[in-house]
N, C-alpha and C positions, 0 to 999 in steps of 0.2 A: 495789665497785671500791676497789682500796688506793689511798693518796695517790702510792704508786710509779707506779702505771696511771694515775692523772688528769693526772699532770703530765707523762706522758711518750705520751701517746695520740696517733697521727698522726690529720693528717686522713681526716676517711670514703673510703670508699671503695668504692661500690657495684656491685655486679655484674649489669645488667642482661639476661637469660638469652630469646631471641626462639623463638617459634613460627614457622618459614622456608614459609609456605601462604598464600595466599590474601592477606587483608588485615592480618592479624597483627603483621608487624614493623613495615608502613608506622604502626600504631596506638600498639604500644610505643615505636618509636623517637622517636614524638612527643611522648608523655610524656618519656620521660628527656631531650631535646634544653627542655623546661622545667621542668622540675626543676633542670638542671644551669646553668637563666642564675641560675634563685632561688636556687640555694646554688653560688655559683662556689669556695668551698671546698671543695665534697667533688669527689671524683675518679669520674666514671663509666666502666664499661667495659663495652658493648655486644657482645653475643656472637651472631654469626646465622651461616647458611650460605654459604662466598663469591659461592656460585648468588643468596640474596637481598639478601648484601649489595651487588654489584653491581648490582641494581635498583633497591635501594632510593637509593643513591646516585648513579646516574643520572639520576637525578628531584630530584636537588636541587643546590648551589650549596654547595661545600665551604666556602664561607671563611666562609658565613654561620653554620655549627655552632658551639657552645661551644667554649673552648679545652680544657674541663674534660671532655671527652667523647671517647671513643674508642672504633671499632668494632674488632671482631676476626673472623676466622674462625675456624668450627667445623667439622670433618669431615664429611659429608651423609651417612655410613653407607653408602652405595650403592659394593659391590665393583668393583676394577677392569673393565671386559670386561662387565660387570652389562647385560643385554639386556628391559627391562621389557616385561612380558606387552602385550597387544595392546588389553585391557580393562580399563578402570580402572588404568592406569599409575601413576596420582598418587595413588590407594591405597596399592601398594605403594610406593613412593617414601616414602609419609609411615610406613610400617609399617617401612623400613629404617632412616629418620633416626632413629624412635624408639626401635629395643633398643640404637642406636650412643650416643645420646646423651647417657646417665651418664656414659661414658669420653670423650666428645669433649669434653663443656662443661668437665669437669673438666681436661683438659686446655690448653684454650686460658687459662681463671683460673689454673692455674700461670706461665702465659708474663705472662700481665698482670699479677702479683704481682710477679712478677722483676723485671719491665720496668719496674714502677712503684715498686718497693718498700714496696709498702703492700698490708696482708693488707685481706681482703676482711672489711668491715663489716657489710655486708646483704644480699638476697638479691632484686632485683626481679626478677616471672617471669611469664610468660603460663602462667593457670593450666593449661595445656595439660603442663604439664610437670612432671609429677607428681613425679619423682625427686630436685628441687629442694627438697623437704619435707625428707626426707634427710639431703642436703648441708648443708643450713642445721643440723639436731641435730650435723653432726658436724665441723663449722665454728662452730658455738656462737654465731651471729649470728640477726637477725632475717630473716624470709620474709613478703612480702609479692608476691601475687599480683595476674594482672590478668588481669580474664574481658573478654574481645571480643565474642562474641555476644549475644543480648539477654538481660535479668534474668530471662524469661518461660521461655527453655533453662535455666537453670541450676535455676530452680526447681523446672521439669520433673524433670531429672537428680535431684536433690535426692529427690524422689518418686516415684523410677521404681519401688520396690516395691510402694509404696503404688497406684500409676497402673496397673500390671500383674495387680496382682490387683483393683482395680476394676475393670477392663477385662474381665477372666477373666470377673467376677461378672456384668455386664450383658450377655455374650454369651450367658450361660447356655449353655455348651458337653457337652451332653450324652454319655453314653457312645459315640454313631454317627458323633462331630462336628459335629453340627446347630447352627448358628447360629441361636437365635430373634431375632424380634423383638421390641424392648422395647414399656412401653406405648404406644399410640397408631403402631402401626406405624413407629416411628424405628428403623432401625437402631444397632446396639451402635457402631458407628465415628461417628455423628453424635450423639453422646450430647454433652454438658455434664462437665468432670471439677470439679461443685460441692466435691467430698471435699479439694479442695487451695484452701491459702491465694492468694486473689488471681487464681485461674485461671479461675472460672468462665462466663467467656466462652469458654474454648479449648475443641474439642472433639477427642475421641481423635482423630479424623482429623489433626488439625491437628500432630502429636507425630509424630516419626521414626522408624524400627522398632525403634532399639533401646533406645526409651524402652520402649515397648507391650511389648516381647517380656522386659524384665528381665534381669536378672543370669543370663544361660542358659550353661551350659558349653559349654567350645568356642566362644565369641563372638570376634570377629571382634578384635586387637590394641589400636584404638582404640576401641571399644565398652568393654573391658574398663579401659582408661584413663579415659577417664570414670567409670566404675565407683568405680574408685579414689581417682579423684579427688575427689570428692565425701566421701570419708570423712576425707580429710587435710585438706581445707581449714578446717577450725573450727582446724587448727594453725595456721595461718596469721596473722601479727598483723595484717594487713588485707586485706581483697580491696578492690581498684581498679575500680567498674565501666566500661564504654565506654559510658555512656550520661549522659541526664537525671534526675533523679528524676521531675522532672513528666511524662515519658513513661508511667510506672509505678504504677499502683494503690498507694497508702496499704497497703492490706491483703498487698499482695504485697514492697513493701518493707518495712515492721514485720519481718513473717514472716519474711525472708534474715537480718535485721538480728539478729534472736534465734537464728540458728545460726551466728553467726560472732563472733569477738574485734571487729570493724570491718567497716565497708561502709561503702567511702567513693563515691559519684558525681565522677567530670572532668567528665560531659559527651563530646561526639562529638568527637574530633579531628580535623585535616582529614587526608588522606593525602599531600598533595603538603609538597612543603620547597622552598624554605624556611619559615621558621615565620612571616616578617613576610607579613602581610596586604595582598592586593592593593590598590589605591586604588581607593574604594568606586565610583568610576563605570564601573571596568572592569569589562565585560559584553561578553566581545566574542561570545556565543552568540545575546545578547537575551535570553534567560530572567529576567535579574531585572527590564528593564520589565515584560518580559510578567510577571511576577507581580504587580508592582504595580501592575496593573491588576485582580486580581482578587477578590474577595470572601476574606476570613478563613475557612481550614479550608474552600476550596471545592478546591482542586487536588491530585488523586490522584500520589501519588509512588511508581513504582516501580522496584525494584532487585533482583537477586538474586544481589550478588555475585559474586566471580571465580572460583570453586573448582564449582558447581552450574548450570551449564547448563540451562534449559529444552529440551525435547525439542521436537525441530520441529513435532511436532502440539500439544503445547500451547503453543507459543510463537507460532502462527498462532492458536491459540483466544482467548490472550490478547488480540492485537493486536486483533481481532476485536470480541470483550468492549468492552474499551474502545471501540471507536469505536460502537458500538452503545449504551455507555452516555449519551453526551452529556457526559461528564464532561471539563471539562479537565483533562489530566494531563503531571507531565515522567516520560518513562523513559529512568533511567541505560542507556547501550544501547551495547556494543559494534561496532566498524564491522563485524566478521564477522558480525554477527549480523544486519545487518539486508538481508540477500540473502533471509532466510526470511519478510521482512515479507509480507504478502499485495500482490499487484499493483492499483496505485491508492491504497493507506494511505496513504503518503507526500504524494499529491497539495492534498490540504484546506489549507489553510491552518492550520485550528486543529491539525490535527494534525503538519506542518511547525514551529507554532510550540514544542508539546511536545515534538517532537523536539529541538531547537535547529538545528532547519536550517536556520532563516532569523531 
């Protein structure tokens, strides 16, 4: 940098670029909303879809935001008149946002440049969003990335060729298509994938199809995103995970750590905003006496997100499970969801109190 560039440098000005699905922007946004109290110099601009920026800012308390922070809308790629198929809607929904979204984001950081008069410094981005890689070579700033789901997927991804033809290997899939079974009558899906750093408790069963099934032609829009993405990210000057480290096998973080420029751990975010923390005696569920009444690492926590649905037969299996195990458990649990509970679940008391219904 010349003495002309050092002395005349605005302040930063970063562009933070949202995944609009699931739990996604509620995670990013909470990063940038503290980032942006610790450095109240640099300037942030938050770019999501006005479908999630309205959500997400319905859930929270405007005045309490940075002053140094500002959302924008992006285009959602979905045509006017656009009538989504009957099956998996939010499929295509995410398959439309994504061929829009080079031209959309790009577009909305022209208005925030304008508007702010400050060229865009860095690049933060839910690694979802691969195009970002990109923009950042042709914008000549830094790209830093943030993976949401657990360090156990991305690893996964990471090794998907590697895990594909393992897979291939212990199926022994002969010229008829014969699946054998391996030794001791285990089937190939209940196997151990020991061939990968840190994984060795997962089993192929436990991987999504289009880990198992590889880089196959004609894969499915997002399939092939991931794909890609996984080769750009070593460009990246950090990835941000949404997790703990102590969640995470030693072995399995080393390993990330040695394919990438940085790997940095936040921690979980909460999803709700404001960012200040309720006063520690509010409980108005009872869930935290009721924990702290219980043994260390004795209560089962379950959750499966907004985006992925349990199917009514298993989501009666689970309920099931659980109460057949004895185990106290909380489960995160939507109100529509719980018409499918089995009749009487509810009734127990221990499981009333898992629930937070009383």
């Amino acid at each position: 940098m010349s003495m002309s560039q050092s002395q005349s440098a605005p302040d930063p000005h970063v562009a933070v670029l949202a995944f609009p699905f699931s739990s996604h922007p509620w995670s990013l946004f909470n990063l940038a909303c503290k980032l942006a109290r610790a450095a109240p110099h640099v300037r942030f601009s938050f770019f999501n879809t006005s479908k999630s920026n309205r959500r997400l800012f319905s859930t929270s308390q405007l005045a309490d935001l940075p002053d140094n922070l500002k959302a924008y809308d992006v285009a959602d790629g979905v045509p006017e008149g656009h009538v989504f198929p009957p099956v998996n809607p939010h499929v295509n929904e995410i398959e439309l946002f994504m061929k829009a979204a080079p031209e959309s984001f790009g577009k909305a950081i022209d208005i925030a440049v304008e508007e702010t008069r400050r060229n865009i410094s860095s690049l933060l981005t839910d690694a979802l969003l691969v195009f970002s890689c990109q923009m950042a070579e042709k914008m000549h700033v830094k790209w830093v990335t943030f993976w949401v789901p657990a360090p156990y997927y991305l690893s996964a991804l990471i090794y998907t060729d590697l895990i594909h033809k393992a897979y291939a290997n212990v199926c022994g899939i002969n010229g008829g298509g014969v699946v054998r079974l391996g030794l001791g009558g285990i089937k190939p899906i209940d196997k151990t994938m020991d061939v990968i750093p840190g994984q060795s408790v997962m089993r192929f069963c436990d991987l999504p199809d289009n880990v198992l099934q590889g880089n196959v032609p004609n894969s499915s829009l997002i399939s092939s995103t991931l794909y890609r993405m996984c080769e750009v990210l070593p460009q990246a000057s950090a990835i941000v995970m949404n997790s703990f480290q102590e969640l995470n096998s030693t072995l399995l973080t080393n390993d990330l750590k040695s394919k990438f420029q940085d790997l940095l751990y936040m921690g979980i975010p909460t999803l709700t905003l404001p960012l200040t923390p309720p006063p520690s005696r509010s409980d108005a569920t009872g869930c935290l006496a009721w924990l702290d009444q219980k043994k260390p690492s004795s209560v089962a926590y379950i959750s499966f997100g907004t985006l992925a649905p349990l199917p009514p037969n298993e989501f009666v299996s689970l309920a099931e499970a659980l109460e057949a195990s004895g185990v106290p458990f909380l489960w995160s649990l939507r109100d529509n969801l719980k018409q499918h509970l089995p009749n009487g679940f509810v009734q127990s008391d221990r499981i009333m109190h898992s629930l937070g219904l009383v």
